[in-house]
PDB file of the backbone (N, CA, C, O) and the ligand in Angstrom, with CONECT records:
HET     ZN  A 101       1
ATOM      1  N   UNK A   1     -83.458  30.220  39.490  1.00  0.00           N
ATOM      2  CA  UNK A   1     -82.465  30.226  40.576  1.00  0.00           C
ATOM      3  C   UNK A   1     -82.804  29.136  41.593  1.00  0.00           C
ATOM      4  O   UNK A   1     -83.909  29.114  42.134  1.00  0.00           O
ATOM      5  N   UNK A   2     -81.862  28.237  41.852  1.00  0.00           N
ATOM      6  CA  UNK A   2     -81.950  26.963  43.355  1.00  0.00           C
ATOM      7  C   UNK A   2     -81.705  27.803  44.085  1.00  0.00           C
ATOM      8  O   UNK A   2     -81.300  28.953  43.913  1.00  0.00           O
ATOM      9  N   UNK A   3     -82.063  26.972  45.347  1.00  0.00           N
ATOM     10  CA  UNK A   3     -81.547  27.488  46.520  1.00  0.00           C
ATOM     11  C   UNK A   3     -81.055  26.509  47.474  1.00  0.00           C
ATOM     12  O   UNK A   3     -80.978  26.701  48.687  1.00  0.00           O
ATOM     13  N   UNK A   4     -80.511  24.755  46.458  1.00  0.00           N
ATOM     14  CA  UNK A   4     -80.167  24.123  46.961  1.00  0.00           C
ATOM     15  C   UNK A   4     -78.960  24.137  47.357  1.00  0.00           C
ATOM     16  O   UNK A   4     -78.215  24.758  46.600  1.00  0.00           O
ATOM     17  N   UNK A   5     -78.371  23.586  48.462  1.00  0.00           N
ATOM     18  CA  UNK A   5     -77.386  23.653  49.040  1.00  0.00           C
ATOM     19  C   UNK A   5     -75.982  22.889  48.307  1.00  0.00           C
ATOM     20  O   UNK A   5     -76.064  21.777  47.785  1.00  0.00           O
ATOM     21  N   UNK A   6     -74.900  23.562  48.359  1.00  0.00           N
ATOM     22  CA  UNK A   6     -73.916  23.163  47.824  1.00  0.00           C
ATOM     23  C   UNK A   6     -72.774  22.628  48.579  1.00  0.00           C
ATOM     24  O   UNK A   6     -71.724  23.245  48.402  1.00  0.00           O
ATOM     25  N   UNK A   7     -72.736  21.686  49.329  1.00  0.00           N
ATOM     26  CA  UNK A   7     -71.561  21.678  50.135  1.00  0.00           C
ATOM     27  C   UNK A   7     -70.622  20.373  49.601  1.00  0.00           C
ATOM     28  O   UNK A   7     -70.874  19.291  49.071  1.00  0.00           O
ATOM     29  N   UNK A   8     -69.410  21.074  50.033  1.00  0.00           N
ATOM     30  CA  UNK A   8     -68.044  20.522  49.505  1.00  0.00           C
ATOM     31  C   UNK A   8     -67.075  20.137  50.764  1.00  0.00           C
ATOM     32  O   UNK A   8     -66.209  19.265  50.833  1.00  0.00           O
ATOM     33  N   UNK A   9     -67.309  20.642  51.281  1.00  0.00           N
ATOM     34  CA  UNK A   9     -66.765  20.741  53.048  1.00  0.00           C
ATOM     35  C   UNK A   9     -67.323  20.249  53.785  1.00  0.00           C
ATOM     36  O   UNK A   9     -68.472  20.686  53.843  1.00  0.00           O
ATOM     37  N   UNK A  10     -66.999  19.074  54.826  1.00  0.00           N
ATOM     38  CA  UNK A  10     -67.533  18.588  55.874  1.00  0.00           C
ATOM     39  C   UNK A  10     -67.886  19.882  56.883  1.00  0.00           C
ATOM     40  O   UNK A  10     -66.872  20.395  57.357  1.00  0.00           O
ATOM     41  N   UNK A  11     -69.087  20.461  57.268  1.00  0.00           N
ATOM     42  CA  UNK A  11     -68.541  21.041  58.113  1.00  0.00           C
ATOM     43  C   UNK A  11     -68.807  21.280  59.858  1.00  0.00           C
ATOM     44  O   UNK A  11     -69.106  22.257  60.544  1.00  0.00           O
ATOM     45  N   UNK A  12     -68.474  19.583  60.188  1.00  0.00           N
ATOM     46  CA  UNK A  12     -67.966  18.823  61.331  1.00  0.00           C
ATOM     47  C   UNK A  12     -66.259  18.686  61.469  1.00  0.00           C
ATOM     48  O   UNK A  12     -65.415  18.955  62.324  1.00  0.00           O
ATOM     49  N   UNK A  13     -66.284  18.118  60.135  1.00  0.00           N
ATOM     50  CA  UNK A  13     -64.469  17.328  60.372  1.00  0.00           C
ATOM     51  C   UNK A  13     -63.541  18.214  59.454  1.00  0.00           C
ATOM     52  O   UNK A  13     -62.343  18.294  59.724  1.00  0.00           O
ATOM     53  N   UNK A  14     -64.103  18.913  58.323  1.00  0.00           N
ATOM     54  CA  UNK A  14     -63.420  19.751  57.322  1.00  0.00           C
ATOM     55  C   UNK A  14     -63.245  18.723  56.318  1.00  0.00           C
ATOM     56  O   UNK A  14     -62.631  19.261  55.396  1.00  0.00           O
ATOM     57  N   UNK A  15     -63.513  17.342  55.997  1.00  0.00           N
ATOM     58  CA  UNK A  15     -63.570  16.706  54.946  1.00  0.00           C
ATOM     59  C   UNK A  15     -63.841  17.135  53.699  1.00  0.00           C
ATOM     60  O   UNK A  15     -64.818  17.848  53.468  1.00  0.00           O
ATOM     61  N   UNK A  16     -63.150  16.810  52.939  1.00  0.00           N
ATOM     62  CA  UNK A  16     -63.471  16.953  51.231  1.00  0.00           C
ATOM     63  C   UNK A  16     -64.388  15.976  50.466  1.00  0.00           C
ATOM     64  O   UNK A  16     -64.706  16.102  49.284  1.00  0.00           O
ATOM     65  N   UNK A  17     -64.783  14.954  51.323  1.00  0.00           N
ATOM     66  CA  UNK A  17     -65.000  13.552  50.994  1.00  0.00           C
ATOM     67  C   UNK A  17     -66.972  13.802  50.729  1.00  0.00           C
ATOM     68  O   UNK A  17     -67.674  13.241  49.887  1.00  0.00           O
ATOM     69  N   UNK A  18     -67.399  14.835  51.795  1.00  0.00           N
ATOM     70  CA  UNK A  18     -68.889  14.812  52.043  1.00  0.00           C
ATOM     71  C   UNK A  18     -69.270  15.169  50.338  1.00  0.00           C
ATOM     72  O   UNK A  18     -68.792  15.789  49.388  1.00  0.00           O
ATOM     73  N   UNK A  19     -70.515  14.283  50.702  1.00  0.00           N
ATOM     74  CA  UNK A  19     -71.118  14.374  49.174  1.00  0.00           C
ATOM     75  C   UNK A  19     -72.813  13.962  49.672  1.00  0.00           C
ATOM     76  O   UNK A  19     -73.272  13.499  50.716  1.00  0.00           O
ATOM     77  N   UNK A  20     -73.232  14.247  48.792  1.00  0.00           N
ATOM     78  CA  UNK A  20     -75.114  14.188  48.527  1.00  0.00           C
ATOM     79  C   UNK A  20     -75.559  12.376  48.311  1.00  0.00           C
ATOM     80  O   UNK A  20     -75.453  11.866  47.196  1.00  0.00           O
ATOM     81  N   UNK A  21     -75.985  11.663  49.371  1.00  0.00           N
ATOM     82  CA  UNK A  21     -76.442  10.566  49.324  1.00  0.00           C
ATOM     83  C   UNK A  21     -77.984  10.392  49.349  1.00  0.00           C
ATOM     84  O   UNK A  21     -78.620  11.163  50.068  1.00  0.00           O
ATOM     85  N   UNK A  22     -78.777   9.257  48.483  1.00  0.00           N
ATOM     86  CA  UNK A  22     -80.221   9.228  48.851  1.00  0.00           C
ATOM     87  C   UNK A  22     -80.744   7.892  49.054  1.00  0.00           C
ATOM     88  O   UNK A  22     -80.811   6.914  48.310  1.00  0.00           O
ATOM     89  N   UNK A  23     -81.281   8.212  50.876  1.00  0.00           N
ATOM     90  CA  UNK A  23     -81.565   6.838  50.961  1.00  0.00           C
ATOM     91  C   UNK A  23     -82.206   6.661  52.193  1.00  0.00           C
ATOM     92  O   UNK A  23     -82.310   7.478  53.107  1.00  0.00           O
ATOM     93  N   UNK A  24     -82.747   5.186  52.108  1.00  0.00           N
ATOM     94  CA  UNK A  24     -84.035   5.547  53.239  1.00  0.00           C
ATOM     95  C   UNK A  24     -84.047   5.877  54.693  1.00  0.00           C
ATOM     96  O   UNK A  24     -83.782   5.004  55.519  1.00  0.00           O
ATOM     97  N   UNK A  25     -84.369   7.215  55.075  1.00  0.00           N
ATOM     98  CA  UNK A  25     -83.527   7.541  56.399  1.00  0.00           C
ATOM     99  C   UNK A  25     -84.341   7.189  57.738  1.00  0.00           C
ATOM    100  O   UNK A  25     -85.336   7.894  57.904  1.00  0.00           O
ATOM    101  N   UNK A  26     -84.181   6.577  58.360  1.00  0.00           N
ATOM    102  CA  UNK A  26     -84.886   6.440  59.644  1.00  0.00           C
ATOM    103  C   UNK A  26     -84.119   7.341  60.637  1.00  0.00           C
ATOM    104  O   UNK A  26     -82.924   7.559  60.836  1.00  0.00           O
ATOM    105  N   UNK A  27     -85.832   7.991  61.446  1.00  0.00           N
ATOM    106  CA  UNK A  27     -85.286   8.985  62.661  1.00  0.00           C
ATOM    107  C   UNK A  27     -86.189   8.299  63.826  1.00  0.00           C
ATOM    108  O   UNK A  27     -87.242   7.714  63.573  1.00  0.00           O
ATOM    109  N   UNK A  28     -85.751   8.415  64.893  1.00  0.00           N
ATOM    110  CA  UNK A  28     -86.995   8.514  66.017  1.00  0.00           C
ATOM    111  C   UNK A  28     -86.970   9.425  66.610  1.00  0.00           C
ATOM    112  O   UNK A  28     -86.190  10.359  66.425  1.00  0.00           O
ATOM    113  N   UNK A  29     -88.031   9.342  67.667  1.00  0.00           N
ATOM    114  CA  UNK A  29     -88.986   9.997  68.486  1.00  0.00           C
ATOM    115  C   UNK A  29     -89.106   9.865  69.772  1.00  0.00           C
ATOM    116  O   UNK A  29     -90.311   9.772  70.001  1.00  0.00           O
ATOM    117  N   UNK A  30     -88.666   9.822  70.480  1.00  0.00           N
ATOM    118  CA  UNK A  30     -89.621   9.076  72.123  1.00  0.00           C
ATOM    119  C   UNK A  30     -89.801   8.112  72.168  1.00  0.00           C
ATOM    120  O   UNK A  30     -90.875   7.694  72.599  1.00  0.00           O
ATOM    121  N   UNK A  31     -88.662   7.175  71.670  1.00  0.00           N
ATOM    122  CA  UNK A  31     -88.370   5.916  71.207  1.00  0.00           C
ATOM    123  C   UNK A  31     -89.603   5.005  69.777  1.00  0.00           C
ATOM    124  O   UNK A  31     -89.792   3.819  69.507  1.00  0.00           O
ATOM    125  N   UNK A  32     -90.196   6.362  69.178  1.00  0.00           N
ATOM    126  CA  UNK A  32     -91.099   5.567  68.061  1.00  0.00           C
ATOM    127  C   UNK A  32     -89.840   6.042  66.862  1.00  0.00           C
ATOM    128  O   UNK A  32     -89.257   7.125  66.823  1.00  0.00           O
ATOM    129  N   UNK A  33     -89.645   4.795  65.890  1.00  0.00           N
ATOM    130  CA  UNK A  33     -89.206   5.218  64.731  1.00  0.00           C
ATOM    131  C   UNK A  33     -90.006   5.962  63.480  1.00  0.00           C
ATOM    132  O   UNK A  33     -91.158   5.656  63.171  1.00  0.00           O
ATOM    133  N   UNK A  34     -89.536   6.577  63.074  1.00  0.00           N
ATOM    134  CA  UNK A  34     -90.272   7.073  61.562  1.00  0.00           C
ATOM    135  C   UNK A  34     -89.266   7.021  60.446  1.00  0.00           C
ATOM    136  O   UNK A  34     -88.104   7.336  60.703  1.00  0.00           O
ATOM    137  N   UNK A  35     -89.662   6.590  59.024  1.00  0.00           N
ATOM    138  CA  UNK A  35     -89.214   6.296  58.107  1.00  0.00           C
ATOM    139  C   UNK A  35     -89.505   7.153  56.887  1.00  0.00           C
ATOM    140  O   UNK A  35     -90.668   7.476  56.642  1.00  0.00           O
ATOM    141  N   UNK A  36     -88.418   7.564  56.051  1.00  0.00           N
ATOM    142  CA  UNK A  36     -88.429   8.726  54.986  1.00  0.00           C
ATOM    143  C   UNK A  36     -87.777   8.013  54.051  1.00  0.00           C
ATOM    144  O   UNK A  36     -86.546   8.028  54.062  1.00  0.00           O
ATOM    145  N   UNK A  37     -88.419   7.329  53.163  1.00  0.00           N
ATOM    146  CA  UNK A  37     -87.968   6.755  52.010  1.00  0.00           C
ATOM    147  C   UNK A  37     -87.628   7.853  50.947  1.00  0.00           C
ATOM    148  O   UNK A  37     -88.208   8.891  50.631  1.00  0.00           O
ATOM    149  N   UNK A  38     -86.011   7.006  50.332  1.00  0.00           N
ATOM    150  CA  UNK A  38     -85.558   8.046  49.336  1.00  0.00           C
ATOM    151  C   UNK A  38     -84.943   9.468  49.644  1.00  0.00           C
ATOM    152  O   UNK A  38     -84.490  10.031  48.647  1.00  0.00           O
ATOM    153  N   UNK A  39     -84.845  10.129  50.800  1.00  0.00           N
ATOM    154  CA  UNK A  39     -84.522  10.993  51.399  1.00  0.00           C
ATOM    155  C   UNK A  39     -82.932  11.436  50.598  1.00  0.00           C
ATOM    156  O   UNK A  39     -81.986  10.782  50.160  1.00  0.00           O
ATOM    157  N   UNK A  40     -83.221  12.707  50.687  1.00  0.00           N
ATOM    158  CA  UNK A  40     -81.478  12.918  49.813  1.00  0.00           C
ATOM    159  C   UNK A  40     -80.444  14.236  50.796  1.00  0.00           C
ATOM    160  O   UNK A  40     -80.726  15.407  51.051  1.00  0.00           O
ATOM    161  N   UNK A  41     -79.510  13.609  51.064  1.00  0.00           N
ATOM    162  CA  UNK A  41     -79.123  14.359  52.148  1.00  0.00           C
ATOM    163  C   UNK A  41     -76.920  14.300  52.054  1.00  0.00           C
ATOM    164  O   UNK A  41     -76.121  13.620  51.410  1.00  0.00           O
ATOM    165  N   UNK A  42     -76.789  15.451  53.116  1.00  0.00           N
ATOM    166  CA  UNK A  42     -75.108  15.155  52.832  1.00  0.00           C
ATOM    167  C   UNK A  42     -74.518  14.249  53.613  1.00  0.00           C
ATOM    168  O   UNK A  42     -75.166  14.316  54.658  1.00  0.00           O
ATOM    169  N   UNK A  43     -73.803  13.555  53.730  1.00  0.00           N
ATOM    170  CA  UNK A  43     -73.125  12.453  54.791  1.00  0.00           C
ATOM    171  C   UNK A  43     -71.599  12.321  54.387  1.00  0.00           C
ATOM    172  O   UNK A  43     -71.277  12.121  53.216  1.00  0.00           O
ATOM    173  N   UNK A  44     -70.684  12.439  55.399  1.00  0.00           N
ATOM    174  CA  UNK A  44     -69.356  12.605  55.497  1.00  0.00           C
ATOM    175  C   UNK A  44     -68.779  11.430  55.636  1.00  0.00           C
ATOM    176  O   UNK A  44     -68.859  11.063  56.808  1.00  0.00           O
ATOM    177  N   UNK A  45     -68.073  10.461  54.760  1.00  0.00           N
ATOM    178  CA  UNK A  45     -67.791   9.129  55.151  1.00  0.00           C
ATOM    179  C   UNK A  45     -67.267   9.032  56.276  1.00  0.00           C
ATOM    180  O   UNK A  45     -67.749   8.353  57.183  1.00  0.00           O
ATOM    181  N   UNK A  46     -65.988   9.844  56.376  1.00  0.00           N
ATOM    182  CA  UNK A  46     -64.879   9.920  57.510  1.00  0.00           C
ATOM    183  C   UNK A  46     -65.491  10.245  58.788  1.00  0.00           C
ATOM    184  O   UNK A  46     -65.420   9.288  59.559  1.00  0.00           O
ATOM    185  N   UNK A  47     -66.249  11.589  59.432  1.00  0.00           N
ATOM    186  CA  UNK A  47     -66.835  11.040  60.394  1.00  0.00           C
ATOM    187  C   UNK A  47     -68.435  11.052  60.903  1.00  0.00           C
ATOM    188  O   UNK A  47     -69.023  11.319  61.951  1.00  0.00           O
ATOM    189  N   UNK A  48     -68.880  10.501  59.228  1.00  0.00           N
ATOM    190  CA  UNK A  48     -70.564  10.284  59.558  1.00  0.00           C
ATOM    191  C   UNK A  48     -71.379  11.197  60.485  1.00  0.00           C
ATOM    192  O   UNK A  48     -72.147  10.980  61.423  1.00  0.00           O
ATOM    193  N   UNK A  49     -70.797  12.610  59.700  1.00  0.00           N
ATOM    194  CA  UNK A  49     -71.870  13.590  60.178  1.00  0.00           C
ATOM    195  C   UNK A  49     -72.660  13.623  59.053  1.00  0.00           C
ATOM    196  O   UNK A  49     -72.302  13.133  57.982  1.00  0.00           O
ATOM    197  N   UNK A  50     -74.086  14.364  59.295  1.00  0.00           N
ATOM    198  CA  UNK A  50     -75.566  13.948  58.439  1.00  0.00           C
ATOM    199  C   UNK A  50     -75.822  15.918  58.138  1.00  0.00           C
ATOM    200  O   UNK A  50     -75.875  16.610  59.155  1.00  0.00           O
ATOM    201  N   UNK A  51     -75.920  16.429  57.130  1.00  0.00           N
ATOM    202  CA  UNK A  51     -76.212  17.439  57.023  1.00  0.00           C
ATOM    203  C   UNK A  51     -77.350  17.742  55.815  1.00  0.00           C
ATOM    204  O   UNK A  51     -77.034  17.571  54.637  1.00  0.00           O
ATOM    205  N   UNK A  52     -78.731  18.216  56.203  1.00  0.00           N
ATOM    206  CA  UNK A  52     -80.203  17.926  55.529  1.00  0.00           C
ATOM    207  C   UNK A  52     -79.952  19.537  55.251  1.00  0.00           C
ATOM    208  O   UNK A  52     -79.553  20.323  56.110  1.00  0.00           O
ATOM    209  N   UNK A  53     -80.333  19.945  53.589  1.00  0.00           N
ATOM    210  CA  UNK A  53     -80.512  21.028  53.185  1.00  0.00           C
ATOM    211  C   UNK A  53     -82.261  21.786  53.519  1.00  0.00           C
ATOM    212  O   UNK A  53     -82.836  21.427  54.546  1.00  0.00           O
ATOM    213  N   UNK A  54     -82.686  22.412  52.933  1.00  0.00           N
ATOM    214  CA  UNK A  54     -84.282  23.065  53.323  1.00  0.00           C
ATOM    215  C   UNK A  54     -85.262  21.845  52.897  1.00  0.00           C
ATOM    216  O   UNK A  54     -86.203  21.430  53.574  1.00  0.00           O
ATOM    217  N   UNK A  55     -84.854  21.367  51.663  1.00  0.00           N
ATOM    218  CA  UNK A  55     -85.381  20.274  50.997  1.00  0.00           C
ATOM    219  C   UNK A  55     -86.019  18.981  52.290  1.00  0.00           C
ATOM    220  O   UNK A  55     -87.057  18.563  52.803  1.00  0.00           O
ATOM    221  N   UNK A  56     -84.322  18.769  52.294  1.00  0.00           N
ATOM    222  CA  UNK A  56     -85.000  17.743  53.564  1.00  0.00           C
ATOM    223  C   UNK A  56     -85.043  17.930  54.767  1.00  0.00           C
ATOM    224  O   UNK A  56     -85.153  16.919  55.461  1.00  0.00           O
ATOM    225  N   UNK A  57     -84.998  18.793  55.208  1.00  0.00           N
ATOM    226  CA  UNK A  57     -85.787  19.306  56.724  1.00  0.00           C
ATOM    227  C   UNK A  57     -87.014  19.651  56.401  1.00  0.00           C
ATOM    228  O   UNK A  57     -87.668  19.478  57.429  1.00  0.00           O
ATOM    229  N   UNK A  58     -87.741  20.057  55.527  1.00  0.00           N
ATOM    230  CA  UNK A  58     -88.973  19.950  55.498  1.00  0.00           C
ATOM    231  C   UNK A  58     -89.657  18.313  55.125  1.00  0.00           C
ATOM    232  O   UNK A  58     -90.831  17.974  55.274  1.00  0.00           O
ATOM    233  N   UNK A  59     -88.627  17.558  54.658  1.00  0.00           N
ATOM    234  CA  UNK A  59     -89.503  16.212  54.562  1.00  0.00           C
ATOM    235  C   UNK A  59     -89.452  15.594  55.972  1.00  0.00           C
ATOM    236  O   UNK A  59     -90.370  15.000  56.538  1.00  0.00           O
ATOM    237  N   UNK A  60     -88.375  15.809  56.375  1.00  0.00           N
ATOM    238  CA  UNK A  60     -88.315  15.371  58.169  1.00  0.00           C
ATOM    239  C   UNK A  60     -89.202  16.204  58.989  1.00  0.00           C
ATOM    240  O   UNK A  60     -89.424  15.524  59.991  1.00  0.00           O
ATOM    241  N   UNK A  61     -89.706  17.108  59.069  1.00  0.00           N
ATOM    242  CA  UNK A  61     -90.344  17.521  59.448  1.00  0.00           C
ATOM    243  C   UNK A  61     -91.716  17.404  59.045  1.00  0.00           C
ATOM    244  O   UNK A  61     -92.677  17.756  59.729  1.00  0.00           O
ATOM    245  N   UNK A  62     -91.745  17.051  58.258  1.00  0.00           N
ATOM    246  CA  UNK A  62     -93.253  16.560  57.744  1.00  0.00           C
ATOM    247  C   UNK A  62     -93.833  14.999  57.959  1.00  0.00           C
ATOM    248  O   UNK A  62     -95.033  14.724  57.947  1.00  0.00           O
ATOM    249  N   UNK A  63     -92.725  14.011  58.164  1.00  0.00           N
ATOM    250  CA  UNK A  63     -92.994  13.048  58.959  1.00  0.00           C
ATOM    251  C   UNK A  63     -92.750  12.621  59.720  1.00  0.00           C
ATOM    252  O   UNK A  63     -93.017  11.429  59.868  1.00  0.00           O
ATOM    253  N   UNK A  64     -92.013  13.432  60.784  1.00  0.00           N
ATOM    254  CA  UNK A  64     -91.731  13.647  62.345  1.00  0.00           C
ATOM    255  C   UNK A  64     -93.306  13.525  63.395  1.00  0.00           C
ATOM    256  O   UNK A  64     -94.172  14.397  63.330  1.00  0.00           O
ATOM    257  N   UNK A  65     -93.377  12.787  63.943  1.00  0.00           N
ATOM    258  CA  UNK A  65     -94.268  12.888  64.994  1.00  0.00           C
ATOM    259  C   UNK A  65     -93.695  14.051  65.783  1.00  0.00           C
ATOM    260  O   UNK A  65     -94.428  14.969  66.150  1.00  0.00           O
ATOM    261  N   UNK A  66     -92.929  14.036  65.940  1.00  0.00           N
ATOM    262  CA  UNK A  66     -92.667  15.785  67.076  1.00  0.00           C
ATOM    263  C   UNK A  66     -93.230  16.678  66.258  1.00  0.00           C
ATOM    264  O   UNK A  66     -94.240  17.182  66.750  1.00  0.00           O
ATOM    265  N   UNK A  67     -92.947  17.066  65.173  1.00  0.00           N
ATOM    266  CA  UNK A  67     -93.645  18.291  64.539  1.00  0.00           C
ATOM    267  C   UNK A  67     -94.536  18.021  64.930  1.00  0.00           C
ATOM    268  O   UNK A  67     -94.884  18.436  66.035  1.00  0.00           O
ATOM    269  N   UNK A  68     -95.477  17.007  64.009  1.00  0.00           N
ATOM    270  CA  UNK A  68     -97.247  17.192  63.682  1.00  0.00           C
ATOM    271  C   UNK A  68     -97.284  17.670  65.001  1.00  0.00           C
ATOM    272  O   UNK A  68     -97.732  18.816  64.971  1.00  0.00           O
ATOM    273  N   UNK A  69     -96.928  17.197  66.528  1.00  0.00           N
ATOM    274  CA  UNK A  69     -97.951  17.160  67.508  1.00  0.00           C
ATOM    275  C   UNK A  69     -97.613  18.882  67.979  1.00  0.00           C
ATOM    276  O   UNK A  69     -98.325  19.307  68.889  1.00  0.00           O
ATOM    277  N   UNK A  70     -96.876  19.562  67.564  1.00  0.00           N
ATOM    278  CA  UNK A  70     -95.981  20.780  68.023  1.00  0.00           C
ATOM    279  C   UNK A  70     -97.072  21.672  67.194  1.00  0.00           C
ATOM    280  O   UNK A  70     -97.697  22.601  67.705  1.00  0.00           O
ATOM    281  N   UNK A  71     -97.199  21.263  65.889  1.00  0.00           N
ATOM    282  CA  UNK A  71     -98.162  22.371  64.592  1.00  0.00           C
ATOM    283  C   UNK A  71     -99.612  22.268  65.167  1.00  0.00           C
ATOM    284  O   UNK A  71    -100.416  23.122  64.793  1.00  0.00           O
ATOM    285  N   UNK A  72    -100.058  21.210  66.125  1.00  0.00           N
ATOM    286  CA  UNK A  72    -101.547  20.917  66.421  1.00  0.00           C
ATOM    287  C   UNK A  72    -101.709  22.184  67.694  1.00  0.00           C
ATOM    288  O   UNK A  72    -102.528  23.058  67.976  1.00  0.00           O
ATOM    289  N   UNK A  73    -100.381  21.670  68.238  1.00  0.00           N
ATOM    290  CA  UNK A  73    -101.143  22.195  69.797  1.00  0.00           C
ATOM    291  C   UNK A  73    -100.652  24.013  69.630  1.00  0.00           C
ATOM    292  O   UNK A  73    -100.871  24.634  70.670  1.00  0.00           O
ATOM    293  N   UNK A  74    -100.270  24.548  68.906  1.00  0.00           N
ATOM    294  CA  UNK A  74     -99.563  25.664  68.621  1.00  0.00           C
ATOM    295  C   UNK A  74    -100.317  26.940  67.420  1.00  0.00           C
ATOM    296  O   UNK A  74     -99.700  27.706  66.679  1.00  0.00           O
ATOM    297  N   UNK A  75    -101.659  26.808  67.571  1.00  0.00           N
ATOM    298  CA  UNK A  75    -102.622  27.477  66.335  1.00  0.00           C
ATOM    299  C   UNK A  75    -102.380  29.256  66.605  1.00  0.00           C
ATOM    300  O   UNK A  75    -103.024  30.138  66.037  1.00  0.00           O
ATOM    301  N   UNK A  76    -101.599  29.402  67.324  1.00  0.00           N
ATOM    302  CA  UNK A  76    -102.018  31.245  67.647  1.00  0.00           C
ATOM    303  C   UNK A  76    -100.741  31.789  67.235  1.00  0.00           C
ATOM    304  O   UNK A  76    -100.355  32.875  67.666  1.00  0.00           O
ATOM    305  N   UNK A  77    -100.020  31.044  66.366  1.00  0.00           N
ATOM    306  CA  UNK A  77     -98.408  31.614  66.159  1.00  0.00           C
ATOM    307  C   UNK A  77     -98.740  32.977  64.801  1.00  0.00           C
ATOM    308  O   UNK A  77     -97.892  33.866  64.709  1.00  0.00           O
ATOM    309  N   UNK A  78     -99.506  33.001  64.211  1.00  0.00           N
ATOM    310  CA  UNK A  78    -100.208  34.156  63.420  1.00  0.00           C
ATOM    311  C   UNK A  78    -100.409  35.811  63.955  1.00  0.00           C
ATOM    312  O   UNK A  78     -99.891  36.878  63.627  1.00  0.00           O
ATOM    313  N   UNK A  79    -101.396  35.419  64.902  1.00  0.00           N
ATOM    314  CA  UNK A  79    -101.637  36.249  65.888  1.00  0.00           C
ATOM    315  C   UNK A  79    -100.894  37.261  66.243  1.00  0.00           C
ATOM    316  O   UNK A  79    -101.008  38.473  66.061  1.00  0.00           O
ATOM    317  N   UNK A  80     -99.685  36.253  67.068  1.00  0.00           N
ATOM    318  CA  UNK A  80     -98.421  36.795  67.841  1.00  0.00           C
ATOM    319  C   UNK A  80     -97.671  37.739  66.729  1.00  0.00           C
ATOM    320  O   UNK A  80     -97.504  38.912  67.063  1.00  0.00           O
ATOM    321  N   UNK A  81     -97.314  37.427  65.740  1.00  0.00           N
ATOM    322  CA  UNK A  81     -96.934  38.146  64.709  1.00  0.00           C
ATOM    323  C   UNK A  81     -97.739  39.081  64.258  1.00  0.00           C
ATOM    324  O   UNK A  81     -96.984  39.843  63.655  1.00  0.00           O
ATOM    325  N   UNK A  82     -98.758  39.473  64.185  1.00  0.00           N
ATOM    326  CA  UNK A  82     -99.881  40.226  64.210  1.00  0.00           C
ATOM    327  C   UNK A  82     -99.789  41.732  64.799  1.00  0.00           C
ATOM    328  O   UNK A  82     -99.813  42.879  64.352  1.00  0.00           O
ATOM    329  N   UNK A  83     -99.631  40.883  66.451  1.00  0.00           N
ATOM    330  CA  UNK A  83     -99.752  42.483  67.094  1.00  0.00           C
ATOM    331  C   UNK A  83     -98.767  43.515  67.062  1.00  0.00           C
ATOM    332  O   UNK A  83     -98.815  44.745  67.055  1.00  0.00           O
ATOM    333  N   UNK A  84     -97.318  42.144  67.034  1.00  0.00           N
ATOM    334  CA  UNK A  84     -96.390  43.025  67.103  1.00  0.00           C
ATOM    335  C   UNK A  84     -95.512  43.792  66.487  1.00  0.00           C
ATOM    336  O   UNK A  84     -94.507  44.436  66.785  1.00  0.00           O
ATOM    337  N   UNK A  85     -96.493  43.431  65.040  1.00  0.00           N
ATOM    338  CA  UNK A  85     -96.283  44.295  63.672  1.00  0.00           C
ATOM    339  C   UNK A  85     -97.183  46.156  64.095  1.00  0.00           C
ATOM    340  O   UNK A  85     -96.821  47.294  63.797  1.00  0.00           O
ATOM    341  N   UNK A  86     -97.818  45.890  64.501  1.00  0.00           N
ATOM    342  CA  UNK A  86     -98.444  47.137  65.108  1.00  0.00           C
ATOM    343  C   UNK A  86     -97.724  48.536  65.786  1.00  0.00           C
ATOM    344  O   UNK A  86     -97.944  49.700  65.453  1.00  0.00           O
ATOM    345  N   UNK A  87     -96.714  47.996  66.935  1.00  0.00           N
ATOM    346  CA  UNK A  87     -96.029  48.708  67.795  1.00  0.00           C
ATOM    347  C   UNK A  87     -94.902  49.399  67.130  1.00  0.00           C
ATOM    348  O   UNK A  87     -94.145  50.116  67.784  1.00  0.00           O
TER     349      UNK A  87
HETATM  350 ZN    ZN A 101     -66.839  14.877  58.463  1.00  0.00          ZN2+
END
């Protein structure tokens, strides 16, 4: 079983047109760029909305400088889930 995403529908503009493109996506940061070669994602010709399935939000997120620095400073998120499995 996938659990990749199927979309047929823009769903910004309601386009029929959006389809699955792969290609090298640049994002920035706090004005630093980062680069995701090969990236495969949905894009709406008509009005160039960008829609990333689990697939690629975890690759953006994996070479996002905002993450890494968010996963460093953030070690007790375990924990928190922890206690309040208890109550
Ligand atoms: Zn659209």
């Amino acid at each position: 079983m996938t659990t990749k995403l199927n979309i047929k529908i823009c769903p910004s503009c309601g386009s029929k047109k959006i389809n699955m493109v792969r290609r090298n996506w640049t994002g920035s940061f706090e004005g630093k760029e980062y680069k995701i070669p090969n990236l495969e994602y949905y894009e709406c010709p008509d009005c160039l909305e960008k829609v990333y399935d689990r697939e690629a939000m975890r690759q953006i997120q994996a070479h996002s400088p905002a993450f890494k620095r968010a996963s460093k400073s953030k070690p007790a998120r375990t924990t928190r889930a922890a206690t309040s499995m208890k109550s």
